[in-house]
N, C-alpha and C positions, 0 to 999 in steps of 0.2 A: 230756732232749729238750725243747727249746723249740718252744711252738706256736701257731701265732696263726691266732684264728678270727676269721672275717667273713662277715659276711652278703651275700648277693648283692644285686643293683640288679633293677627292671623294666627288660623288653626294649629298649625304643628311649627313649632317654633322651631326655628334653625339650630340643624346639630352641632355646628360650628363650637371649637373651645371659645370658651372668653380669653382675654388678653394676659397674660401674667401677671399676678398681683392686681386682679382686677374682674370684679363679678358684676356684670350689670345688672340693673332691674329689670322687672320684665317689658317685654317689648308693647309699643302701643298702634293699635290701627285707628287712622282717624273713620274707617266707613265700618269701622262694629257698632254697636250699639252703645247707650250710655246704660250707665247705673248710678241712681242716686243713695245717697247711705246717709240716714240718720239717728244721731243716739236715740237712745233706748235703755231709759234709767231703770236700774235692777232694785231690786228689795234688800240685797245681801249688803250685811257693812262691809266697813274695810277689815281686815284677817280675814276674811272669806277665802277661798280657794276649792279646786278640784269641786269645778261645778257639774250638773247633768243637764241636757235639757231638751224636754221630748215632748210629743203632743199627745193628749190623750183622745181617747176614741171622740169624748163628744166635743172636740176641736179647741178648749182650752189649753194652753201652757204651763207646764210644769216642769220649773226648775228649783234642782236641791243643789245644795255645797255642806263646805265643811266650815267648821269654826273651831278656832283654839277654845276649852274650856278648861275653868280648874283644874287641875291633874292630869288632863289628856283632852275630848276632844266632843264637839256633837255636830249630829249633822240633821240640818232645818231644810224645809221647801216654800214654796210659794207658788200662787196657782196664778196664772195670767187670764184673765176672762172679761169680756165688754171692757177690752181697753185697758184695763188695771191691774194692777196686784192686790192680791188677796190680804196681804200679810205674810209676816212672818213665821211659819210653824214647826214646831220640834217634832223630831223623827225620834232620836235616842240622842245616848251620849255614852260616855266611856273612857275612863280611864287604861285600858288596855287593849286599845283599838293598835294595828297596822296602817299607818298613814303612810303618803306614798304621793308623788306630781303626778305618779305616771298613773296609777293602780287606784281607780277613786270611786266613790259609791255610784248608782242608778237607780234611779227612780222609775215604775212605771203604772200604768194605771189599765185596767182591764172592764170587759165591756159592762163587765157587773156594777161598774161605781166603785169597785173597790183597787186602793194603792198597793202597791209593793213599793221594798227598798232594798237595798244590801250594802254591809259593810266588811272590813277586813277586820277581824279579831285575832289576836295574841293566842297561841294555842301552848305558847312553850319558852323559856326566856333567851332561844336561837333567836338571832334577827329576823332571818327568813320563815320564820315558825308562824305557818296565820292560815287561820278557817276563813271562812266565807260565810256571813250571818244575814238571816232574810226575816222581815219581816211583812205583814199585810195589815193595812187599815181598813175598815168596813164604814168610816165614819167621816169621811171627808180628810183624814188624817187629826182628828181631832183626839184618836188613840191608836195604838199598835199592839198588837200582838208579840206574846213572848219569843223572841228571836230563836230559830231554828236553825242548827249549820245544812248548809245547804251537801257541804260533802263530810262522810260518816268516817272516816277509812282510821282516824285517830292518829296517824302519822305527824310529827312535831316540823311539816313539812311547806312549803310554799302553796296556797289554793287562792285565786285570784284572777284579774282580767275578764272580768265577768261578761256577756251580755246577757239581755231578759228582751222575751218578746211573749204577746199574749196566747195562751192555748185554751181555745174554748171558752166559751164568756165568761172565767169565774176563775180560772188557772194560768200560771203561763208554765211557760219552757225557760231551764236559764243553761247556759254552756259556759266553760271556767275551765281556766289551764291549771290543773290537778297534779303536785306534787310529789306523788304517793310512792311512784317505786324511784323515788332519787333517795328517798328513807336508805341513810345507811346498813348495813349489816356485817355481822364480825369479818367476813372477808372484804369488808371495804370499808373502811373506818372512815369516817367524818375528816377532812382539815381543820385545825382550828379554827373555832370562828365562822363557819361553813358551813354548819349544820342545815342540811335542808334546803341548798341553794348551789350546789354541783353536783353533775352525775355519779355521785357514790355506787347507789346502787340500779341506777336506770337512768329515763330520761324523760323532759317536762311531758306530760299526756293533753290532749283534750279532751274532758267528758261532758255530758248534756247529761241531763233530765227534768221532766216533770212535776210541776206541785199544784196541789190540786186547793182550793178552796179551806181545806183544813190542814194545809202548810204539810201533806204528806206525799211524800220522796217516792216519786214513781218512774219509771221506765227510764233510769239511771243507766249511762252504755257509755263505751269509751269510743273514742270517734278516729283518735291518732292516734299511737304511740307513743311517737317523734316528734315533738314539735319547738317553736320556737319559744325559750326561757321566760320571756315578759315582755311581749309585744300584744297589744291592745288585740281581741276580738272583736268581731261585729255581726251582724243578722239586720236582712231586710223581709220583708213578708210577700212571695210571691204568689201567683196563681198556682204551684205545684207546691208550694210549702214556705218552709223558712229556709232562707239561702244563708249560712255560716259560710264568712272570711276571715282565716286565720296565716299567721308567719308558719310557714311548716320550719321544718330542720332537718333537710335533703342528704347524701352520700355528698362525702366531701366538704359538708358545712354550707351547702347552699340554702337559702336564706329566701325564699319565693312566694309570694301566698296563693295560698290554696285554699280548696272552696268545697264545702258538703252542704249538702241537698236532705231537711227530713221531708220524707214523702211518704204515703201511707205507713207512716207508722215505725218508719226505717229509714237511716240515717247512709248514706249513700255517698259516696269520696268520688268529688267530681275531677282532681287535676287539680292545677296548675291556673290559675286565672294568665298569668301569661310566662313563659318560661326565661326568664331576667337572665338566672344565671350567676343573681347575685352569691360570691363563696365571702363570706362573714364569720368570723371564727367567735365572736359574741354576739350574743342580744340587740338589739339596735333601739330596742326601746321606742317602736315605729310600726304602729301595727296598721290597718289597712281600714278601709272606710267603705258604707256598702245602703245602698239605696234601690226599692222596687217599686213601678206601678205594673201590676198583673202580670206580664212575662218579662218585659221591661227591664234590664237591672243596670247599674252602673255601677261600676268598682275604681276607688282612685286609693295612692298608695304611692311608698316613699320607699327608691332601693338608691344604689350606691352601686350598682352592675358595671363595671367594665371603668371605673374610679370618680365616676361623676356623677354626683349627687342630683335626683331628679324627683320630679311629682307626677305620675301618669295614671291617665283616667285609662278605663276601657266601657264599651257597651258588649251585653248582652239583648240577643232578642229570644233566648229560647229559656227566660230561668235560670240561667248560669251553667248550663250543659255546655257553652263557647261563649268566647268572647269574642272580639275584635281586637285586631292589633290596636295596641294601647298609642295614645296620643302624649305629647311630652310634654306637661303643662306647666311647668317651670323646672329649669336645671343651672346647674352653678355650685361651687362652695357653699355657697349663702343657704341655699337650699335648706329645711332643713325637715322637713316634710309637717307631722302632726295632724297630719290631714284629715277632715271632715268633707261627704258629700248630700248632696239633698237632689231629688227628683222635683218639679215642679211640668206642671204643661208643656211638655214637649221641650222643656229644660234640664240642664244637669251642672249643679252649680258645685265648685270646689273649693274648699276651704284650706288653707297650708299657713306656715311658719318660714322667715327668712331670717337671718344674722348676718351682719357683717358690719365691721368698722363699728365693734361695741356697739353696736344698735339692731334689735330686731324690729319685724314687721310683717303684721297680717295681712294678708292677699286673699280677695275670693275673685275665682272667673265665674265666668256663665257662658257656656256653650249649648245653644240651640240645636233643634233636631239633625240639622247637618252636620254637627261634632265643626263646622267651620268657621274663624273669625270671632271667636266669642270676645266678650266682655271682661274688663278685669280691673280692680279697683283696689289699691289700698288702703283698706278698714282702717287700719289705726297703724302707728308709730309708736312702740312702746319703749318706756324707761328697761323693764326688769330686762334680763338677759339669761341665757342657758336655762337651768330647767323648774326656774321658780315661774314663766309663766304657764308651765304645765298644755295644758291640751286642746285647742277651740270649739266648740259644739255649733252645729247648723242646724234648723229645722224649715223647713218650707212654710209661708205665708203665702196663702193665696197664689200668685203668679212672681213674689217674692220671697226673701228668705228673710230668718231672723238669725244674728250673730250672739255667740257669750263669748270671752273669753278673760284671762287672767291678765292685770295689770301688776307690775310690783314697783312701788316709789318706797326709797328709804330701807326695805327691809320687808315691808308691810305690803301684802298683798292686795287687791282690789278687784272683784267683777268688772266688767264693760261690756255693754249692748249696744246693738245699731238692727236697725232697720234698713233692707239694701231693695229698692225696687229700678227696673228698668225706666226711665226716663220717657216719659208722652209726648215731650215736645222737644224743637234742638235746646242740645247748653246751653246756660247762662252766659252769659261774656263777664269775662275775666273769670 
């Protein structure tokens, strides 16, 4: 069992530039805590990529990916349980699937026993032309049902960024950044090449809705207008509802995430989780990461405000109706966010991406109920570089966390896991 200790950093890292031509790692305190980290062999082969991985109610693991197949493409899961994986098992597959580093399927499992999935489908032969296809297993995933688009509107448009969270023991809620009025029209003609992926005749939307046990489209509403082009969503499950973190697309191009609240039944625009300030004249490809226990919430997220590249957490204690000035959990060039976070006992662990000097690397902290002095370890040292290792996932173990992410040697992509727990006793020597 291979294990790599690190000592954690002080709370708010110094806002100081780095040196010219020159990005540090992040800083270390020798009186934080330790964190041990050990692999955690996955089920996925090598081509695997754009993985998911989420727990299900009755405290299983479930992670799906993608695999190159004849012609196009499929995407399998595996269930994690007393210690093992399940197997390997197919969801669907497809030849005129929407593939994508950034934009990758979700797996999620609801209180009934039954799965859900979703993938990106080809709606039109524009690049950016793709539905959103959901389907539900009742059988362990041992079969699925005929996939349903999840948005009806028929536009040859962008529909993607998904998240899913469970509604009611038998249905869930899913929200998707919705393409529909960037649909050209004769007074706005398409660019070449373009079709469905510039404001022709609008701009990217968010909408939510509803599916109910027999994959039928309920309580469908638009939440934004305006929002950010393709930056990841997310939803944690509070005491007042499900709290959605999404990249808005502000007056002047500012670039902020912002946060709605459904609560009885209505869907409510809370702000600004914190006002950055970021002005962005594209997509960043950097969406925002988002964890609850009962009021609880934490929000960590990647801007580029004021030219320095940075990873800042915040807490909420009312729900997401405020947060707290955000804390600065790594900044630098190197930076480059992709961030995931996870809630654990009176913990708030953050997951991000760094590059520099041709080489990237995975970093999780761990800051305790004081937000001070947390812990910080890097997970891995990876080969791939820019946007073939795609996106990291975290999910909470017990009073630790579990890691996935994207390895790429040669060309050929690869999973990787680890198991990151706080340390019982002092380091080891050496």
């Amino acid at each position: 069992m291979r294990i790599l200790t690190v000592l954690g950093l002080i709370g708010l890292l110094a806002a100081c530039s780095p040196a010219e031509h020159e990005t540090p790692a992040p800083a270390v305190d020798a009186a934080a805590p330790v964190l041990e980290a050990e692999d955690w062999p996955l089920p996925a082969p090598d081509g695997a990529a754009q993985a998911d991985l989420v727990r299900a109610p009755d405290g299983d693991l479930l992670l799906s990916w993608l695999e190159p197949d004849a012609g196009g493409h499929a995407l399998f899961f595996s269930r994690w349980a007393a210690d093992a994986w399940s197997g390997r098992r197919q969801i669907a597959r497809g030849s005129d699937w929407f593939v994508n580093w950034a934009d990758f399927p979700h797996i999620l499992a609801t209180a009934d026993g039954a799965l859900w999935a979703h993938w990106l489908q080809k709606s039109a032969a524009a690049t950016y032309a793709y539905d959103v296809a959901l389907v539900r297993s009742v059988d362990q995933g041992g079969s699925w049902s005929v996939p349903v688009l999840v948005n009806d509107d028929g536009t040859p448009t962008e529909h993607g960024f998904v998240s899913l969270w469970p509604a009611g023991s038998d249905g869930i809620g899913i929200a998707w950044l919705d393409g529909r009025e960037m649909a050209h029209t004769p007074d706005a003609p398409p660019a070449a090449g373009r079709e469905g992926h510039a404001a022709h005749g609008g701009a990217m939307t968010l909408r939510a809705a509803r599916f109910d046990a027999g994959l039928q489209r309920l309580d469908e509403v638009r939440i934004d207008g305006r929002v950010c082009d393709c930056c990841q969503t997310a939803v944690a499950i509070t005491d007042r509802g499900p709290l959605l973190l999404y990249r808005d697309r502000g007056p002047g191009e500012i670039r902020d995430i912002a946060a709605a609240r459904l609560e009885d039944g209505a869907w409510t625009g809370l702000g600004t989780v914190h006002d950055d300030g970021w002005e962005m004249r594209a997509c960043p490809v950097n969406g925002p990461a988002v964890a609850a226990s009962g009021k609880d919430v934490v929000a960590a997220w990647y801007t580029a405000a004021g030219g320095t590249p940075q990873v800042r957490l915040a807490r909420s204690a009312d729900a997401g109706d405020r947060f707290d000035l955000p804390l600065i959990v790594d900044e630098g060039e190197a930076v480059q966010g992709r961030v995931d976070v996870v809630l654990t006992a009176g913990a708030a662990w953050v997951l991000w991406l760094r590059e520099e000097a041709g080489r990237q690397s995975l970093w999780l902290a761990r800051y305790g109920a004081g937000q001070g002095d947390p812990a910080k370890v890097e997970l891995a040292t990876l080969q791939g570089r820019g946007r073939g290792t795609g996106f990291p996932h975290l999910v909470a173990d017990g009073d630790g966390v579990r890691a996935v992410w994207t390895e790429v040697a040669g060309g050929i992509p690869t999973l990787r896991g680890a198991r990151v727990r706080v340390a019982q006793g002092p380091p080891a020597n050496g």
